[in-house]
C-alpha positions as CSV (number, residue, x, y, z in Angstrom):
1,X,0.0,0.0,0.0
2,X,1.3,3.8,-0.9
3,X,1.7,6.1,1.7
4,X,-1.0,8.3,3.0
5,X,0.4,11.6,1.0
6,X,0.5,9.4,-2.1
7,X,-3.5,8.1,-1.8
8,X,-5.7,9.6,-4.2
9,X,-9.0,11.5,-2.4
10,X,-11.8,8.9,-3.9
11,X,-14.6,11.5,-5.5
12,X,-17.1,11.8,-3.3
13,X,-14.8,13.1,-0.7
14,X,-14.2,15.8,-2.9
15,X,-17.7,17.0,-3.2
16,X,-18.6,20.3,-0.2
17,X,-20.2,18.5,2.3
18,X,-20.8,22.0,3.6
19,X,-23.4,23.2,1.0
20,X,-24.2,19.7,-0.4
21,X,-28.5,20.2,0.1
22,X,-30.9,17.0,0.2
23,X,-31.5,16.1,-3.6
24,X,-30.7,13.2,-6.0
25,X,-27.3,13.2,-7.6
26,X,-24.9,10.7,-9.7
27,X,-22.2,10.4,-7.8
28,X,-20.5,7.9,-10.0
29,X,-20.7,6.1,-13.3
30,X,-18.7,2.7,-13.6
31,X,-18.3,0.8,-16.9
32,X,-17.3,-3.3,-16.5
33,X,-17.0,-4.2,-20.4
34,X,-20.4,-3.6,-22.3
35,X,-22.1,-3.0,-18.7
36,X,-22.6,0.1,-17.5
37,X,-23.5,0.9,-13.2
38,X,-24.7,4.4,-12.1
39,X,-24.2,5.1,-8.6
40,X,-26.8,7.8,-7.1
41,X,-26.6,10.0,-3.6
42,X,-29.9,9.9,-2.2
43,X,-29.4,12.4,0.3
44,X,-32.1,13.2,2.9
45,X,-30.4,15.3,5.3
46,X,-27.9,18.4,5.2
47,X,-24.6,16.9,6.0
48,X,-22.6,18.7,9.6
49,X,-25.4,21.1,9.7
50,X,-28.4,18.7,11.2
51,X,-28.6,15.6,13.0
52,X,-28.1,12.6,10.9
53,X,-30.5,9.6,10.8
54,X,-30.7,6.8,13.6
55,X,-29.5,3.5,12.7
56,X,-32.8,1.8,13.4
57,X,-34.8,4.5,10.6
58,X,-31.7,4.2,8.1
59,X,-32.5,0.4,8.6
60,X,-36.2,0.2,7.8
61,X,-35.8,2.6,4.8
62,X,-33.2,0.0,3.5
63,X,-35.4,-2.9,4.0
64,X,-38.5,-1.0,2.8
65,X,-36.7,0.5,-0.1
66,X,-34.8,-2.4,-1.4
67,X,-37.9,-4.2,-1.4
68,X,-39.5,-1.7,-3.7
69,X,-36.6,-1.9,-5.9
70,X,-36.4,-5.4,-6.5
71,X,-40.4,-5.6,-7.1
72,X,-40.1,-2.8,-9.6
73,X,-41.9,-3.9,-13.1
74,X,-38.9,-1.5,-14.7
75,X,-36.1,-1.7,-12.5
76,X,-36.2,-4.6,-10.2
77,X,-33.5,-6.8,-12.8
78,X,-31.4,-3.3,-13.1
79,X,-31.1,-2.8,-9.4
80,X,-27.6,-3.9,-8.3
81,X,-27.5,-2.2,-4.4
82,X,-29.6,0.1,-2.0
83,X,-28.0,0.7,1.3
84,X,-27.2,3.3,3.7
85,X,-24.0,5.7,3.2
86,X,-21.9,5.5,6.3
87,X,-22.3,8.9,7.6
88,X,-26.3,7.9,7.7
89,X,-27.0,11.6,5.8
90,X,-28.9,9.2,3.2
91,X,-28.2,6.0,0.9
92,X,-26.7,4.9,-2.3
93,X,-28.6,3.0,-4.8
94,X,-27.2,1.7,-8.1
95,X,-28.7,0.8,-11.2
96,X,-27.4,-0.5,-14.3
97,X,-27.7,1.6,-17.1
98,X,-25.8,5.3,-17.9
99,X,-28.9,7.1,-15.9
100,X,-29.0,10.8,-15.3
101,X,-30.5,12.2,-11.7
102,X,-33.3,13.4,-13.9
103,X,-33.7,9.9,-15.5
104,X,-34.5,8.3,-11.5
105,X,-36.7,11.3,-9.8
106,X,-40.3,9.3,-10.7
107,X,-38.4,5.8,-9.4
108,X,-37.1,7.1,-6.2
109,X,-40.4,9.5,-5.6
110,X,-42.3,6.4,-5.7
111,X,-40.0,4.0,-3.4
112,X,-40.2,6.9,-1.1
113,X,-43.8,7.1,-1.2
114,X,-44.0,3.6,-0.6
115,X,-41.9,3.6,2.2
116,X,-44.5,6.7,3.6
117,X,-47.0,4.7,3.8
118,X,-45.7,1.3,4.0
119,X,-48.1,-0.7,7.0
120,X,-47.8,-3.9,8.3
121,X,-44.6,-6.1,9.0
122,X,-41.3,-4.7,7.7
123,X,-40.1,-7.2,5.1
124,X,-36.7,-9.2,6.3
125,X,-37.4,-7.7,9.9
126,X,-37.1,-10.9,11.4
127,X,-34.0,-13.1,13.2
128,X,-34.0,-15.6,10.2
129,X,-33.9,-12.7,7.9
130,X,-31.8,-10.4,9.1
131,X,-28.4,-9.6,10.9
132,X,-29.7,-6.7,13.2
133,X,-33.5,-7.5,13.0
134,X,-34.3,-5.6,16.2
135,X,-32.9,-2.5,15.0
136,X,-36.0,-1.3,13.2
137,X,-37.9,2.0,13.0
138,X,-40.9,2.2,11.1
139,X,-42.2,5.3,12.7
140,X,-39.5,7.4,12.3
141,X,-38.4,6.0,8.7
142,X,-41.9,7.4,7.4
143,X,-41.5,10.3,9.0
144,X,-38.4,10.7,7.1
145,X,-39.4,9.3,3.7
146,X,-42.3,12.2,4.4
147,X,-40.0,14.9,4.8
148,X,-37.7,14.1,2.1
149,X,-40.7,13.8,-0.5
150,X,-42.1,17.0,1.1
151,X,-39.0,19.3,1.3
152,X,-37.0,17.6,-1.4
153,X,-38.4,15.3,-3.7
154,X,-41.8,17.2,-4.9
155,X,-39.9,20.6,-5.5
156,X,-36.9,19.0,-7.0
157,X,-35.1,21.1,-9.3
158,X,-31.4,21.0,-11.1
159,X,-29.6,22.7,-7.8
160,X,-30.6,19.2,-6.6
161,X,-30.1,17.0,-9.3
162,X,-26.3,18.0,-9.3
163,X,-23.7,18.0,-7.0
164,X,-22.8,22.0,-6.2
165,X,-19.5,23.3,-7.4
């Protein structure tokens, strides 16, 4: 391994976390031969400037959300991942296919509306199922999916379709 002044800053840490707002944003496009994987921010919250998400809400929106993906009638065999990004601010979810922020606003829209007003028994929320089963918020992940569709999501314009300079 090089040394530390020799490692290249991977790009997403080079994107201001200081203005970055909640929007939709490509924060990568990866091409493995003929394939092609877009990677997008979903990010619900305003990074060092509010709290971020609980574990257990982050959880249940990656349960409740990766089950809409993968019952998708469009995308469920072009979903590859949707998880939470490490700093809990919001999650990543990529798709195969060279798709713009623009492309993914109706899909993610609906897989937040879903998650709104998802009732019953999270899927995979149980000790067979699931690593961490316990650690489960439904409450607070609709609250959540709520806000981001409210303040975010219905409003969306380019300023949060692409990452700020």
């Amino acid at each position: 391994m090089a040394e530390h002044k020799e490692l290249q800053k991977i790009a997403s840490f080079n994107i201001n976390h200081l203005t970055l707002e909640p929007g939709i944003y490509v924060s990568r496009t990866d091409r493995f031969g003929d394939t092609v994987i877009t990677t997008f921010d979903l990010r619900m919250t305003r990074p060092n400037r509010e709290p971020v998400m609980n574990t257990a809400e982050l959880h249940t929106i990656e349960h409740l959300g990766a089950t809409y993906l993968r019952n998708h009638p469009e995308f469920k065999d072009r979903t590859v991942y949707f998880g939470p990004m490490g700093c809990r601010t919001g999650s990543y979810m990529l798709l195969e296919g060279e798709l713009t922020s623009a492309d993914v606003v109706p899909l993610v829209t609906g897989m937040f509306e879903f998650i709104r007003d998802f009732e019953g028994e999270v899927p995979g929320a149980a000790a067979r199922d699931c690593g961490n089963y316990l650690d489960q918020n439904l409450g607070m992940a609709k609250y959540l999916a709520k806000r981001y569709l409210d303040e975010t999501l219905y409003c969306i314009d380019d300023a949060h379709l692409n990452y700020p300079d």
